[in-house]
C-alpha positions as CSV (number, residue, x, y, z in Angstrom):
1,X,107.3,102.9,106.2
2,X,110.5,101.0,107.2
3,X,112.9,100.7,105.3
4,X,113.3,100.7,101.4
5,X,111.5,97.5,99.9
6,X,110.6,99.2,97.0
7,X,114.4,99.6,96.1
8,X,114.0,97.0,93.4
9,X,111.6,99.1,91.4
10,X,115.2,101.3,91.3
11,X,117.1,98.4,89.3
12,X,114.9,96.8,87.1
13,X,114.8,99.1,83.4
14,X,116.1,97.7,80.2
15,X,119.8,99.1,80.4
16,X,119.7,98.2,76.7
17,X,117.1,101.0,76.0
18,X,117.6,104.5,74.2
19,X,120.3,105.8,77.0
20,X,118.5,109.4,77.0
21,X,115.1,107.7,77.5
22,X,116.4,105.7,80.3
23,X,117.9,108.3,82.1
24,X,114.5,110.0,81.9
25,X,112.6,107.3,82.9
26,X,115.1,106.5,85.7
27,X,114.7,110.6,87.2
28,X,110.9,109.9,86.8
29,X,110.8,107.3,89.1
30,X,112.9,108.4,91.0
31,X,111.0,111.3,91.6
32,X,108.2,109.8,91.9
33,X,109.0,107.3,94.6
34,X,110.1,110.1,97.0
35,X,106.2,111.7,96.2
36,X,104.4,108.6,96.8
37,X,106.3,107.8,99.8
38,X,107.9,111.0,101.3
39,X,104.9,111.4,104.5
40,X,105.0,107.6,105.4
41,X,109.1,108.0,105.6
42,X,108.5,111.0,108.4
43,X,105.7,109.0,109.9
44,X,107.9,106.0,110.2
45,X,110.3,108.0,111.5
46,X,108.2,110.2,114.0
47,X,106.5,106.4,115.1
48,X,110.6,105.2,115.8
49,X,111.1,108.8,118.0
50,X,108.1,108.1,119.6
51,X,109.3,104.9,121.1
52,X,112.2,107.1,122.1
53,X,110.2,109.3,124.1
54,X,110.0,108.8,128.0
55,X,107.0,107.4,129.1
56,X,106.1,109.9,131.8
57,X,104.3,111.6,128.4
58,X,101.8,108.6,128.2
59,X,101.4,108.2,132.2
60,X,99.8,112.1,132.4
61,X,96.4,110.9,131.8
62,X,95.5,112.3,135.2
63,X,94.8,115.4,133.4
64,X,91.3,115.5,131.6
65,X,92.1,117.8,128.7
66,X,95.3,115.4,128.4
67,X,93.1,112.4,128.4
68,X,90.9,113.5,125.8
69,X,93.8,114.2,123.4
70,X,95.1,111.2,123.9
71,X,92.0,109.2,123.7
72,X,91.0,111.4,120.6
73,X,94.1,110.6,118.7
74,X,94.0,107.2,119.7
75,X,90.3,106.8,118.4
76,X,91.0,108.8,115.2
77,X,93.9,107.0,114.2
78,X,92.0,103.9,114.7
79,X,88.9,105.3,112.2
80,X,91.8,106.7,109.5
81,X,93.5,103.1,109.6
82,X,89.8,101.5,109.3
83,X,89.0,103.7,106.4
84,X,91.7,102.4,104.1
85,X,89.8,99.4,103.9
86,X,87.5,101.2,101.9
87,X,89.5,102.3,99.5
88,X,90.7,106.0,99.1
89,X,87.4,108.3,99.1
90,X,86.6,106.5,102.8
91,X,90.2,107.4,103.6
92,X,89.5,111.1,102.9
93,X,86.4,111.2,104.6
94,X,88.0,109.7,107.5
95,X,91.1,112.4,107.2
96,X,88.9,115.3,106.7
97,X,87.1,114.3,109.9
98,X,90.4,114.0,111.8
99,X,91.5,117.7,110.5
100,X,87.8,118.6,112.1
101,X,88.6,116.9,115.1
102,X,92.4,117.4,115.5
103,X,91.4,121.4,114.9
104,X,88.7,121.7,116.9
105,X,91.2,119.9,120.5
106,X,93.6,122.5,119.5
107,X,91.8,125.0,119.8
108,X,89.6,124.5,122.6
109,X,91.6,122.8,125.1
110,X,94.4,123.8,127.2
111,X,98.7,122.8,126.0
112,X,99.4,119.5,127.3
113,X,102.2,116.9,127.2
114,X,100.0,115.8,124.4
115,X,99.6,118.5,122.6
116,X,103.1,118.5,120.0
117,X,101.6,115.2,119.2
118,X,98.2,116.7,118.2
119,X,99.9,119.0,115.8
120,X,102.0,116.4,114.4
121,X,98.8,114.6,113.5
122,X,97.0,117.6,112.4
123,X,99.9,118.7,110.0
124,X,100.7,115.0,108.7
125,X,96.6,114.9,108.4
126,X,96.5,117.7,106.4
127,X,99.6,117.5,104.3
128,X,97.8,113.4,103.0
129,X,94.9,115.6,101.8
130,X,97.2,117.8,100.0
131,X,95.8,120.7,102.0
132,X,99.6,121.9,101.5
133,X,99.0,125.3,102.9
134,X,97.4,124.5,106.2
135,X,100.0,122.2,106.7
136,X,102.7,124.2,106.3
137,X,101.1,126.8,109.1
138,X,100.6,123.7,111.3
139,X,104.3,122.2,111.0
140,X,105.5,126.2,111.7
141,X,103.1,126.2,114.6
142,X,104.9,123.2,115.9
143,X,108.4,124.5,115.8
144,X,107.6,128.1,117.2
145,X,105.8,126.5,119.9
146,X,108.1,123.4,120.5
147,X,111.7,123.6,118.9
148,X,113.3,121.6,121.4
149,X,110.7,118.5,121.4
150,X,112.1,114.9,120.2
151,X,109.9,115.3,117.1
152,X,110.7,118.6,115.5
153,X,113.3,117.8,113.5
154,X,110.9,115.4,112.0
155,X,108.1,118.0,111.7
156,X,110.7,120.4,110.2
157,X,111.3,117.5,107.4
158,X,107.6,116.9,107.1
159,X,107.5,120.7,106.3
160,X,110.8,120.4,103.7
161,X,108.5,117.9,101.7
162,X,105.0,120.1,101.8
163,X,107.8,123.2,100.7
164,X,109.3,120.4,98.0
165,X,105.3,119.7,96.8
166,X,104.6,123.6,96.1
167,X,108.0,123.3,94.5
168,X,109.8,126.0,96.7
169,X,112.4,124.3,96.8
170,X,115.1,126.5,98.1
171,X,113.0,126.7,101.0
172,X,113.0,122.7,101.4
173,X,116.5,123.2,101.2
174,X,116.9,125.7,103.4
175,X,114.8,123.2,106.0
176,X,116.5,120.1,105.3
177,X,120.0,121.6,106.2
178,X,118.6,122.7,109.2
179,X,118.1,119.2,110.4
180,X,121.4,118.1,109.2
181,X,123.4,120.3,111.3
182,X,121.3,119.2,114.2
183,X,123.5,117.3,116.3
184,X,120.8,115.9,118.1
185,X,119.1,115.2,114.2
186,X,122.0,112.8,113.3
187,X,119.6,110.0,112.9
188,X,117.8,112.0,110.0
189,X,121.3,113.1,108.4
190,X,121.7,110.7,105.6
191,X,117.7,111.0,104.6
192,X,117.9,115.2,104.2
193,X,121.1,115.1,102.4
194,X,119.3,113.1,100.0
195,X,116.2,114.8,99.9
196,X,118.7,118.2,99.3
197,X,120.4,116.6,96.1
198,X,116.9,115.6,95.0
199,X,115.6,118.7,95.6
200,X,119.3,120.7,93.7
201,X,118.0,118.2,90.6
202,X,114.5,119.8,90.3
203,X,116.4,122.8,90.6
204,X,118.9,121.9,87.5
205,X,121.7,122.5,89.8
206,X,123.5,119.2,89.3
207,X,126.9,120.2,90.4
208,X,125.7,120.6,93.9
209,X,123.3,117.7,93.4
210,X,126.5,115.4,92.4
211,X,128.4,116.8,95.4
212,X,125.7,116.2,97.8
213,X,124.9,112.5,96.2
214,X,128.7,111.8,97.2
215,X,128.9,113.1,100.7
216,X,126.2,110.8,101.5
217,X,128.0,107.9,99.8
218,X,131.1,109.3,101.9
219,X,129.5,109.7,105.0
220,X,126.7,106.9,105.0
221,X,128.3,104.3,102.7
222,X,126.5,101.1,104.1
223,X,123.1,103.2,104.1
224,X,120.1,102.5,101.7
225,X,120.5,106.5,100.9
226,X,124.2,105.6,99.9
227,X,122.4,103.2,97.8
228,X,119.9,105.6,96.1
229,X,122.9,108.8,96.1
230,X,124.8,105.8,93.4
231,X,121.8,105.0,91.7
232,X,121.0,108.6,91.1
233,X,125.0,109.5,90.1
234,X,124.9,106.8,87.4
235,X,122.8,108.9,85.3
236,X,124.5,112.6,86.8
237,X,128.0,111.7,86.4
């Protein structure tokens, strides 16, 4: 997902509706958008770090078990992104056979360059089937094994939203701070600070939600999170 198209859905209620109701309806979908879209937002932004990434880490192929992940991932991305086509039980089929295949490479062939990659796929796999729990193990795997790779701060924010799902959301918080005091996470800053003041909302706690809608504003102010943090403090504030 790049950027946020569906911002419009944001600004289009009745302002002339019962001002209680809107507010409601305004949280809902709010809420809502952040559910329906929350994996594609890491994904787009794991695809961007990729591209980051130097490319000694796609010229190891001279190792077979390196290979086969590679070609593996390659091949199973290609069946998931075929499946959509055919509507959303094919796209389970094909995801449930990528878990199978993304499990069995891990573990029956030896670490490789490719192998953070394999777990990102595995967890992000897992989480779009709602298989929240495995997920969560595979994203923790991924940090313990690799906390200084280019994508954990986006595997620990794919975690913060499985943690958000099962609604334990002091842990999401707990994970989405992490990455904003990463100075080398600076890229992901504005996005956590928002998902934190969504996540203080669920949590009723809507002093800190207001405060942490307005240091985004403050710190991000051209950002389309500034423009979601002004949205949201229309109906907090």
């Amino acid at each position: 997902m790049t950027g946020f198209s569906p911002w419009h859905k944001f600004a289009t209620y009745n302002k002339l509706q019962n001002p209680m109701e809107n507010v409601k309806v305004r949280l809902h979908h709010f809420f809502q958008f952040f559910s329906d879209n929350k994996l594609w937002i890491a994904i787009g932004v794991a695809v961007a770090v990729a591209a980051g990434v130097p490319s000694y880490l796609y010229q190891q192929k001279g190792a077979n078990d390196l290979g086969e992940v590679w070609s593996r991932i390659y091949r199973m991305n290609y069946e998931v992104a075929t499946a959509q086509q055919g509507g959303s039980e094919k796209k389970r089929e094909a995801l449930e056979g990528a878990i199978s295949e993304y499990t069995f490479l891990k573990d029956n062939l030896s670490a490789t360059g490719a192998t953070p990659w394999l777990l990102s796929e595995l967890g992000n796999a897992q989480y779009n089937v709602k298989k929240y729990d495995d997920a969560i193990l595979t994203y923790r795997e991924f940090i313990n094994r690799y906390g200084n790779h280019p994508l954990t701060p986006v595997i620990r924010q794919s975690l913060g939203y499985v943690l958000e799902e099962k609604e334990q959301l002091k842990e999401a918080i707990e994970q989405f701070d992490m990455i904003a005091e990463d100075p080398e996470a600076i890229y992901l800053k504005a996005q956590v600070r928002l998902d934190v003041g969504r996540c203080y909302e669920k949590l009723e706690q809507l002093d800190l939600a207001v405060a942490t809608y307005k240091d985004v504003i403050g710190t991000f102010p051209e950002s389309g999170y500034a423009k979601m943090a002004k949205y949201r403090l229309e109906d907090l504030e």
